[in-house]
ZAMAR-444288 format. One record per residue: x negated, z, y of N, C-alpha, C in turn; residue number from 1. Coordinates in nm, 2 decimals, decimal comma, m for minus. Layout:
atom npx X&npz Z&npy Y&capx X&capz Z&capy Y&cpx X&cpz Z&cpy Y&resi NUM
...
***
This chain:
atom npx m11,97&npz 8,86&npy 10,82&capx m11,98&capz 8,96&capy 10,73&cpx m11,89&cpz 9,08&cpy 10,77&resi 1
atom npx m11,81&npz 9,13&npy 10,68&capx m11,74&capz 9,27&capy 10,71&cpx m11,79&cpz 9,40&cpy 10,68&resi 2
atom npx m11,85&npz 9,47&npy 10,79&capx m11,91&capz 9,57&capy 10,78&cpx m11,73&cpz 9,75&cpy 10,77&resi 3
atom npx m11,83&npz 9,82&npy 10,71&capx m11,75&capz 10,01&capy 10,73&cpx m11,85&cpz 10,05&cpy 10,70&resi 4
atom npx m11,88&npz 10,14&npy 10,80&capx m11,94&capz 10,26&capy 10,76&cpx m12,05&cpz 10,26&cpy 10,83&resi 5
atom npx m12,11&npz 10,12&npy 10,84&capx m12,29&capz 10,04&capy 10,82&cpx m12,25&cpz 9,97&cpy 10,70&resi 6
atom npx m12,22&npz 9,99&npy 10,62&capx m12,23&capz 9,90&capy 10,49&cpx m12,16&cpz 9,76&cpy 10,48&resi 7
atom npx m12,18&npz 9,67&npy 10,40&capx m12,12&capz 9,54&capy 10,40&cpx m12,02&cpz 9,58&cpy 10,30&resi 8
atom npx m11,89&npz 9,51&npy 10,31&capx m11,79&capz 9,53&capy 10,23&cpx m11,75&cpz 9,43&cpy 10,10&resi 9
atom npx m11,73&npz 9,46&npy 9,97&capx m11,71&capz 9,39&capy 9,87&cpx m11,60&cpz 9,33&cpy 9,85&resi 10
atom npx m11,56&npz 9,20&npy 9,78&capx m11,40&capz 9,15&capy 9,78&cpx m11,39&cpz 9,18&cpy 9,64&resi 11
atom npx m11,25&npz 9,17&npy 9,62&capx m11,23&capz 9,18&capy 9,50&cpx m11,08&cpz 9,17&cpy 9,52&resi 12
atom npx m11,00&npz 9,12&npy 9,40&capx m10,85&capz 9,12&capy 9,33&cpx m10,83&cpz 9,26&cpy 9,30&resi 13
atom npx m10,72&npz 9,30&npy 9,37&capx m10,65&capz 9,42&capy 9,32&cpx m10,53&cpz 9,42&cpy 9,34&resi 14
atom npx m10,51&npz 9,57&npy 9,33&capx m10,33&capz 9,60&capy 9,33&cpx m10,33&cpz 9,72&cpy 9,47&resi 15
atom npx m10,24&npz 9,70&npy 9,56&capx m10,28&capz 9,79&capy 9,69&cpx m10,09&cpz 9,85&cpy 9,70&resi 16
atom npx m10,16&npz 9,98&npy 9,77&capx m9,99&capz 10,01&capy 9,77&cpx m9,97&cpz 10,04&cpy 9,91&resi 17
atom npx m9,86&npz 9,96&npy 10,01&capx m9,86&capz 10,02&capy 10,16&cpx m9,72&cpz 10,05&cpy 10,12&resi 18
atom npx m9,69&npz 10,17&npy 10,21&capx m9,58&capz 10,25&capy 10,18&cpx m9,52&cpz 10,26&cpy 10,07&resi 19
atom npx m9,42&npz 10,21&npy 10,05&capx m9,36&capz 10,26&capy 9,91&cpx m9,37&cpz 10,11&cpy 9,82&resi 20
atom npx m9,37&npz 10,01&npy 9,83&capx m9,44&capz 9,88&capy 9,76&cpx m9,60&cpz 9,88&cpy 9,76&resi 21
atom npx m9,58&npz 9,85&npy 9,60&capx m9,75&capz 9,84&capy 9,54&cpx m9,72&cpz 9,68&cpy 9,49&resi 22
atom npx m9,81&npz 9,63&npy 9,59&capx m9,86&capz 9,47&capy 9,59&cpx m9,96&cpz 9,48&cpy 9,47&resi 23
atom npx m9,96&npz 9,32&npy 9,36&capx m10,03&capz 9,33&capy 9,28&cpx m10,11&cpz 9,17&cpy 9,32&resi 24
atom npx m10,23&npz 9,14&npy 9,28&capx m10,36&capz 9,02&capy 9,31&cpx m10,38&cpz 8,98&cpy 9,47&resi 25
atom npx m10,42&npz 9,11&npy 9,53&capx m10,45&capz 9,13&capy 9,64&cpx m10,59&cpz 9,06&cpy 9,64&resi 26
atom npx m10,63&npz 9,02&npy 9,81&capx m10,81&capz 9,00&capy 9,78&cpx m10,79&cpz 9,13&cpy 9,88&resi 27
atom npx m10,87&npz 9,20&npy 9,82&capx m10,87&capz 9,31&capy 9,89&cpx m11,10&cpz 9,41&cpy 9,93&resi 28
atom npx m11,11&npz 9,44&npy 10,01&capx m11,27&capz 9,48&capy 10,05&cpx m11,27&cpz 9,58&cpy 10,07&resi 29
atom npx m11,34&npz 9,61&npy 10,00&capx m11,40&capz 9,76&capy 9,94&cpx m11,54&cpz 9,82&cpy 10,02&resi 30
atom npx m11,54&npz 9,93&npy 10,04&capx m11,67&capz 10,01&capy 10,09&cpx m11,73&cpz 10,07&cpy 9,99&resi 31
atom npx m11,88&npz 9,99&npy 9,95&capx m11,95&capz 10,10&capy 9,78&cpx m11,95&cpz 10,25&cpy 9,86&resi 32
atom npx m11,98&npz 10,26&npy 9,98&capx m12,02&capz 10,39&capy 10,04&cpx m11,94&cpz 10,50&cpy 10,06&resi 33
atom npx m11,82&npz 10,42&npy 10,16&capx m11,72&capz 10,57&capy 10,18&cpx m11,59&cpz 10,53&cpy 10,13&resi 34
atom npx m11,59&npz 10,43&npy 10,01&capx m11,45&capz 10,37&capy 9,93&cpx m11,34&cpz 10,36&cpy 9,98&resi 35
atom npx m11,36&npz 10,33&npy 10,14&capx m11,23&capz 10,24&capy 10,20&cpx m11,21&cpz 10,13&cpy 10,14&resi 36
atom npx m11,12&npz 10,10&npy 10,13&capx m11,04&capz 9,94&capy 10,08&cpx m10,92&cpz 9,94&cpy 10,17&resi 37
atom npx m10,90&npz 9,80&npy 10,22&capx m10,86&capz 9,75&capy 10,32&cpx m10,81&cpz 9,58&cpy 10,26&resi 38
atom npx m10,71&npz 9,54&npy 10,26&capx m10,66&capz 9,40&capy 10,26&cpx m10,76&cpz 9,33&cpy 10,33&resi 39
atom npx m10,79&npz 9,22&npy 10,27&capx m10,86&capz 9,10&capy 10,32&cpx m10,82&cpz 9,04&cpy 10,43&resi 40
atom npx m10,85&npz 8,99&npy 10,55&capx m10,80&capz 8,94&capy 10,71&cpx m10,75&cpz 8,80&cpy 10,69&resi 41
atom npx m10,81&npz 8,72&npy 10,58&capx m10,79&capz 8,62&capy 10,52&cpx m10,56&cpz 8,61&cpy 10,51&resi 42
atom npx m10,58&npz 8,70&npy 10,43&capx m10,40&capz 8,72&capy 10,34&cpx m10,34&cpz 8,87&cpy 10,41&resi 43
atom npx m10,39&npz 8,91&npy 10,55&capx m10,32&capz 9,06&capy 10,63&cpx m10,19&cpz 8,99&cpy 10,64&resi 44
atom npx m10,17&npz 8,88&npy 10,71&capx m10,01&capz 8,85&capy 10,77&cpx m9,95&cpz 8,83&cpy 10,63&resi 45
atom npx m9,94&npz 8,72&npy 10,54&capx m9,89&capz 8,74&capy 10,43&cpx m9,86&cpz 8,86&cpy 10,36&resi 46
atom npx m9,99&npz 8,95&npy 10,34&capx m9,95&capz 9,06&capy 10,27&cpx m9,83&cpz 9,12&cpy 10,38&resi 47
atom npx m9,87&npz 9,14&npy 10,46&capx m9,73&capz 9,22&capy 10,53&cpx m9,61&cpz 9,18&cpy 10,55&resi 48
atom npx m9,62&npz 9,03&npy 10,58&capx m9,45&capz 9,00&capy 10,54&cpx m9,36&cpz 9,04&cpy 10,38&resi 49
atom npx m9,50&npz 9,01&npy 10,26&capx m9,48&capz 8,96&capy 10,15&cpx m9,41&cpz 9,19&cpy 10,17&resi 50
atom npx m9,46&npz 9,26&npy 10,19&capx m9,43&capz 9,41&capy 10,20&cpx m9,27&cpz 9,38&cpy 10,26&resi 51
atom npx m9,30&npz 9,35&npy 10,42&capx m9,17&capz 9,37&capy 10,48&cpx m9,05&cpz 9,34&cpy 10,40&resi 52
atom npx m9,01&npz 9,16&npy 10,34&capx m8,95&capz 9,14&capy 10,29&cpx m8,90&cpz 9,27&cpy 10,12&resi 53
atom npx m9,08&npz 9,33&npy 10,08&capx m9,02&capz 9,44&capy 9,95&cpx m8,92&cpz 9,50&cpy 10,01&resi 54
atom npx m8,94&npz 9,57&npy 10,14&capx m8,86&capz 9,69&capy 10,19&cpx m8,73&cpz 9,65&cpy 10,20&resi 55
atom npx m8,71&npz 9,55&npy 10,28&capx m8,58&capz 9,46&capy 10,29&cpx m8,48&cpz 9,46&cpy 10,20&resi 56
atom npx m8,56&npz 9,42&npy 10,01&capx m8,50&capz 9,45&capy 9,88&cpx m8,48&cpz 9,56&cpy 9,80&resi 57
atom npx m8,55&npz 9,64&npy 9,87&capx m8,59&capz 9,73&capy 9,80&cpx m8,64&cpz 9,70&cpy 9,65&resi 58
atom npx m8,71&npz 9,64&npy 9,66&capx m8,82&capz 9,59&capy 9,56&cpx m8,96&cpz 9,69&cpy 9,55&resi 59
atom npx m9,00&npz 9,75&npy 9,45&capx m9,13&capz 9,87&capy 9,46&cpx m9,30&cpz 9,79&cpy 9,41&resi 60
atom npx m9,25&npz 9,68&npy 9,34&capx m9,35&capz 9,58&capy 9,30&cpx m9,35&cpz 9,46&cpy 9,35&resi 61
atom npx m9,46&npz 9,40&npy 9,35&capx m9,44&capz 9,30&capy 9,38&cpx m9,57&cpz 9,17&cpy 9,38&resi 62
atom npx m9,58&npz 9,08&npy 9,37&capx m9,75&capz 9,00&capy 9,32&cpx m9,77&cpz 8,91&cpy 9,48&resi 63
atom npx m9,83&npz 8,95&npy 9,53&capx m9,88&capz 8,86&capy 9,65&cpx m9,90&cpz 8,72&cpy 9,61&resi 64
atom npx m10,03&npz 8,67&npy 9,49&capx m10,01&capz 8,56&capy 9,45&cpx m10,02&cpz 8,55&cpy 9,26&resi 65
atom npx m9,94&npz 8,47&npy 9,25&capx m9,91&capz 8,45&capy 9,12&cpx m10,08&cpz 8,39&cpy 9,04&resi 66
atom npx m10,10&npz 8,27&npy 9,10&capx m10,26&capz 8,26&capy 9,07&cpx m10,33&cpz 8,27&cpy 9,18&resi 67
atom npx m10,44&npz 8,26&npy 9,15&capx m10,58&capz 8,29&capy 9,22&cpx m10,70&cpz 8,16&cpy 9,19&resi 68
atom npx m10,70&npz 8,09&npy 9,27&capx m10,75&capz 7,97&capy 9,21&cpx m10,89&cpz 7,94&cpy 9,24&resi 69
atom npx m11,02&npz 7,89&npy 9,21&capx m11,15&capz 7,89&capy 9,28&cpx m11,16&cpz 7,91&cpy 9,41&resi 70
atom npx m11,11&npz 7,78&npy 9,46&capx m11,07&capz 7,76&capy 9,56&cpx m11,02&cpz 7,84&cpy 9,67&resi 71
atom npx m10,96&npz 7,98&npy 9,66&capx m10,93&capz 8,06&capy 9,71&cpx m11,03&cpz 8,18&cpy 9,76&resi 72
atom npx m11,08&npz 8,22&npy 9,65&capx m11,20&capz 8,30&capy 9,64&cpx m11,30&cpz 8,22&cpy 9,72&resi 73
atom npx m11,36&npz 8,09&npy 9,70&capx m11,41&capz 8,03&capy 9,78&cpx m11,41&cpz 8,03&cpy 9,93&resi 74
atom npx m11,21&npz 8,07&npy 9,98&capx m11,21&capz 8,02&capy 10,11&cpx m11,28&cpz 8,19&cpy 10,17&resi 75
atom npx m11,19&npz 8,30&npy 10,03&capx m11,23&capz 8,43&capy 10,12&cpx m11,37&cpz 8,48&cpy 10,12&resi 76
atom npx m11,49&npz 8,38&npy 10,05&capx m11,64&capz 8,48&capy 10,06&cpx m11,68&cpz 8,38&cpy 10,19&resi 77
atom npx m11,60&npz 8,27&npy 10,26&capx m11,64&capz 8,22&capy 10,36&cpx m11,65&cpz 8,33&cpy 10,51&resi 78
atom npx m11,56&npz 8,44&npy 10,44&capx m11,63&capz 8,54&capy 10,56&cpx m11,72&cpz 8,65&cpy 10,55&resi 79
atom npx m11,81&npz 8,61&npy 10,42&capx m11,95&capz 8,66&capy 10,43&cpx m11,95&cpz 8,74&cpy 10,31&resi 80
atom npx m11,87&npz 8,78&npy 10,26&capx m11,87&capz 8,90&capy 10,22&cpx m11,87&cpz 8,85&cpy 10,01&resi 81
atom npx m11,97&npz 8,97&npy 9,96&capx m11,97&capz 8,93&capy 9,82&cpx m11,86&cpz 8,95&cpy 9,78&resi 82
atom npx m11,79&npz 8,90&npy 9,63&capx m11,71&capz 8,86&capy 9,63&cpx m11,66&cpz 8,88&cpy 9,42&resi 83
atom npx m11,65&npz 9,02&npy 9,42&capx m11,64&capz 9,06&capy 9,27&cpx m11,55&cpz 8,99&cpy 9,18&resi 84
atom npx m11,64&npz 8,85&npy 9,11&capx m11,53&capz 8,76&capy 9,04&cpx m11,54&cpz 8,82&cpy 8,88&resi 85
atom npx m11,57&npz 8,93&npy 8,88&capx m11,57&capz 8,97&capy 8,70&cpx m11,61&cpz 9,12&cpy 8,71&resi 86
atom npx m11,57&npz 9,19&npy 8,60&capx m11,56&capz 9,35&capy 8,58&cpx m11,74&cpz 9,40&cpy 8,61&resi 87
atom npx m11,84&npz 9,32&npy 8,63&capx m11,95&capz 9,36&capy 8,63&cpx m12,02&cpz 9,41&cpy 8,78&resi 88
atom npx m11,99&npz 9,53&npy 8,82&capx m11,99&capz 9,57&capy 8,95&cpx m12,12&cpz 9,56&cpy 8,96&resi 89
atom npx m12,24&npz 9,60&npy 8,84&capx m12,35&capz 9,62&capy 8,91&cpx m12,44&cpz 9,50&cpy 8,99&resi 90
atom npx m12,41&npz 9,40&npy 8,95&capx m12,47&capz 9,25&capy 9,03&cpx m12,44&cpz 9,28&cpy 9,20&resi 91
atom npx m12,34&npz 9,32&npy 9,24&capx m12,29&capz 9,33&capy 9,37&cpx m12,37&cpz 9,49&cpy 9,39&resi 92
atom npx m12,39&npz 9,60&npy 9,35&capx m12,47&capz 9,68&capy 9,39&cpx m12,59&cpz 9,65&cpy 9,43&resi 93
atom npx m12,68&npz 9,60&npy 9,34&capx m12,81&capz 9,57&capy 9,36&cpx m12,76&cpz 9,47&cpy 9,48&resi 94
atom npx m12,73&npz 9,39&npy 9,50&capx m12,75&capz 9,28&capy 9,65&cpx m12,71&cpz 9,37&cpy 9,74&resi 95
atom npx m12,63&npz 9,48&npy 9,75&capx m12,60&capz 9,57&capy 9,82&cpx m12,73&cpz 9,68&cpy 9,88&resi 96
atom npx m12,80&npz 9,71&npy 9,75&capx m12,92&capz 9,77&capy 9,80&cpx m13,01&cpz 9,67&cpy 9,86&resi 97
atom npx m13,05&npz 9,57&npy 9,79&capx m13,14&capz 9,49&capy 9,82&cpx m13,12&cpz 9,44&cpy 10,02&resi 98
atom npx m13,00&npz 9,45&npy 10,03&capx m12,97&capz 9,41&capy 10,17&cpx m12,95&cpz 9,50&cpy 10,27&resi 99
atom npx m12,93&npz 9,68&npy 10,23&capx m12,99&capz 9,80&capy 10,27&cpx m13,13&cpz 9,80&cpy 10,28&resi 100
atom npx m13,25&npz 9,74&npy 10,17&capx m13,33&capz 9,78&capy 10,20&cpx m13,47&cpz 9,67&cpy 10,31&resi 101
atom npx m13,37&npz 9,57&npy 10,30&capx m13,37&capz 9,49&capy 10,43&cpx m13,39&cpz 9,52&cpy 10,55&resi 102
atom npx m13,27&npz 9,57&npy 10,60&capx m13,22&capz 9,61&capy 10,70&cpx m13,33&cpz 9,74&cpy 10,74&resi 103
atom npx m13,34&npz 9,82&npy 10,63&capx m13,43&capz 9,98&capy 10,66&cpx m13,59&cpz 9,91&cpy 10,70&resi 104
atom npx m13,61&npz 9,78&npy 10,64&capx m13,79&capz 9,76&capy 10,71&cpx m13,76&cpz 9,72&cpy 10,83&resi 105
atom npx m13,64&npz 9,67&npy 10,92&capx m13,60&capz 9,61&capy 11,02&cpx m13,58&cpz 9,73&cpy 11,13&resi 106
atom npx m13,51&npz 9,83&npy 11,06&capx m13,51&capz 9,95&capy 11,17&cpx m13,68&cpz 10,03&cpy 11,17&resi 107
atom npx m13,77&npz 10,00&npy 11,13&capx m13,86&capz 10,07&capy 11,07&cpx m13,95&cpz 9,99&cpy 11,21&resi 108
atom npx m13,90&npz 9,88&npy 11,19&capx m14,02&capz 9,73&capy 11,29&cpx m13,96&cpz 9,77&cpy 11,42&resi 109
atom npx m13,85&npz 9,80&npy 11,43&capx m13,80&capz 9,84&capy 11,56&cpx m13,80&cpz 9,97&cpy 11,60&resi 110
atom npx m13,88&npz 10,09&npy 11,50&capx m13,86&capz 10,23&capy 11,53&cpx m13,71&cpz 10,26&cpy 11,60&resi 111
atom npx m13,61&npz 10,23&npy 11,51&capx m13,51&capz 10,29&capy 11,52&cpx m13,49&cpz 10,40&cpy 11,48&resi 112
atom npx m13,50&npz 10,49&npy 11,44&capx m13,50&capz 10,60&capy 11,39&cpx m13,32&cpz 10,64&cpy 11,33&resi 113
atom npx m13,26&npz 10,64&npy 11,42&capx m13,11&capz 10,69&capy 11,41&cpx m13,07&cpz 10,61&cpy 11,29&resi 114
atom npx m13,08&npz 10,47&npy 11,29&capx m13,03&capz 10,40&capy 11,20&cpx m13,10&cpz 10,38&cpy 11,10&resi 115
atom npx m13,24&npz 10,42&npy 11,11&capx m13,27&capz 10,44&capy 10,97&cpx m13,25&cpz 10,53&cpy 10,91&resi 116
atom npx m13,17&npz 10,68&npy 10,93&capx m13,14&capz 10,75&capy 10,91&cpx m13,01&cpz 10,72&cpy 10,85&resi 117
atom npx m12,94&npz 10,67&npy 10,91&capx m12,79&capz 10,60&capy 10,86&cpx m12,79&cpz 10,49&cpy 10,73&resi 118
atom npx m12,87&npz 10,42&npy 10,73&capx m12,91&capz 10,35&capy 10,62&cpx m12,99&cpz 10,40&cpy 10,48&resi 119
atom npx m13,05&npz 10,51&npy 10,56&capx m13,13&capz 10,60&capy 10,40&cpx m12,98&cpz 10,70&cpy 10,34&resi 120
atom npx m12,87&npz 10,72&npy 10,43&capx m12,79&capz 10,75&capy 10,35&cpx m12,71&cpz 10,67&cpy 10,29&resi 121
atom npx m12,66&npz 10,57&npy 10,33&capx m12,59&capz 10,41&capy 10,28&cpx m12,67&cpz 10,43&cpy 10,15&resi 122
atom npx m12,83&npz 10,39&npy 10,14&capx m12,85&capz 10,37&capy 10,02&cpx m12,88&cpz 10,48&cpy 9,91&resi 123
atom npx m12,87&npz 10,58&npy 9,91&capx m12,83&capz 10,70&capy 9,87&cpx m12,69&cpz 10,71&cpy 9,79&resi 124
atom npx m12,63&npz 10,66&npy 9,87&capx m12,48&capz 10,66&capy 9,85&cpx m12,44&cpz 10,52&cpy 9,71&resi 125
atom npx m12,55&npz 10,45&npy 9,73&capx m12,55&capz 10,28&capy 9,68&cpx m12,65&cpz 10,31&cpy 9,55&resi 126
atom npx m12,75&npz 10,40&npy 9,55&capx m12,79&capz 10,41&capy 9,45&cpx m12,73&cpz 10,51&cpy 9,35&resi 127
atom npx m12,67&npz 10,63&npy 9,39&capx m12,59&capz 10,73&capy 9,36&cpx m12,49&cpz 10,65&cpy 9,26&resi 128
atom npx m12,42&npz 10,51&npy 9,32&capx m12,29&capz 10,45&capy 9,20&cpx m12,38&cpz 10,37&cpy 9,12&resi 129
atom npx m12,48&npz 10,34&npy 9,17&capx m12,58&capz 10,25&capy 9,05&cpx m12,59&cpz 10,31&cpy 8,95&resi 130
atom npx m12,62&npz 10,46&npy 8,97&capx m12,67&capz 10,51&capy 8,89&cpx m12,58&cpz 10,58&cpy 8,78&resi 131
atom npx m12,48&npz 10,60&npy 8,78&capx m12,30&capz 10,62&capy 8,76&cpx m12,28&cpz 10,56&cpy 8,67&resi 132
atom npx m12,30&npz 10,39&npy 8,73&capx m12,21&capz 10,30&capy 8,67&cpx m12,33&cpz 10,23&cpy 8,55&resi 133
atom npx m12,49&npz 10,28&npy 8,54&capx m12,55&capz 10,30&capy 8,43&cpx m12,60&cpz 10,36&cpy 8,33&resi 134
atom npx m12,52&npz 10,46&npy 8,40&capx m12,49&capz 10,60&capy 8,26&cpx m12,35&cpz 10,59&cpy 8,21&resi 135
atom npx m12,27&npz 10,50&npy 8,28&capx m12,12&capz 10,46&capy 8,22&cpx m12,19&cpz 10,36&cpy 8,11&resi 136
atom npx m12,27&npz 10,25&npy 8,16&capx m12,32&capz 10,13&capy 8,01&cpx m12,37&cpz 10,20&cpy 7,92&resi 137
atom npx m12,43&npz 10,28&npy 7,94&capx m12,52&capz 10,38&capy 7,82&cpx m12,41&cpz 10,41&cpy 7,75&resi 138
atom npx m12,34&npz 10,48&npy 7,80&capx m12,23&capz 10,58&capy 7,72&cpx m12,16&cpz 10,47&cpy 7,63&resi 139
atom npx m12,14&npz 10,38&npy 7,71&capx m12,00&capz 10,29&capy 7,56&cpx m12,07&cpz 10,24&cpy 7,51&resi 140
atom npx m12,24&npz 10,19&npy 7,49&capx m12,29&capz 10,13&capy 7,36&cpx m12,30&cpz 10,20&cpy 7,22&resi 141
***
């Protein structure tokens, strides 16, 4: 599982820009909390050649991979991590809480105190976009 912050990180297809080339059908993992996104560890060497070579051409665009096949997506949730295969973020929020609020009966059994402190803000932060991204459904019906 790839953790930032405390939080588990989400995969998803994007478009990422390192220096002056913006890579397009990145797998790329997301923080719901402190919205780091970071290239996948899966495609880092590729993405960085597939960059170096931009600079080389001076090329400003450029597609890491042309398709994206099951199979692919398959190899990258093999490192734990959920794995946003359609525009519907909230399914991955809710497992997101549900797995914060896991973790908070576990620091609770262990009288951790510090980290349950760190986790009541994670989910704070997790219910905060839940809550966002269901006043965004309300609004376009």
């Amino acid at each position: 599982m790839s953790y930032c912050c405390g939080a588990s990180t989400i995969g998803f297809i994007g478009s990422y820009r390192q220096q002056s080339v913006m890579v397009h059908q990145v797998p790329l993992l997301y923080c719901p909390v402190c919205h780091d996104v970071q290239v996948h560890p899966a495609v880092k060497e590729e993405f960085e050649l597939v960059v170096d070579y931009a600079k080389e051409d001076r090329v400003r665009e450029v597609t890491l991979r042309e398709t994206i096949t099951p199979e692919m997506i398959e190899e990258w949730k093999e490192y734990g991590i959920s794995f946003q295969e359609d525009a519907d973020f909230e399914p991955i929020l809710r497992e997101q809480i549900d797995h914060s609020l896991d973790l908070l009966r576990v620091s609770k059994i262990l009288n951790d105190k510090e980290w349950g402190e760190e986790l009541k803000k994670r989910l704070k932060a997790l219910t905060t976009q839940l809550k966002k991204l269901e006043e965004q459904k309300e609004e376009s019906r």
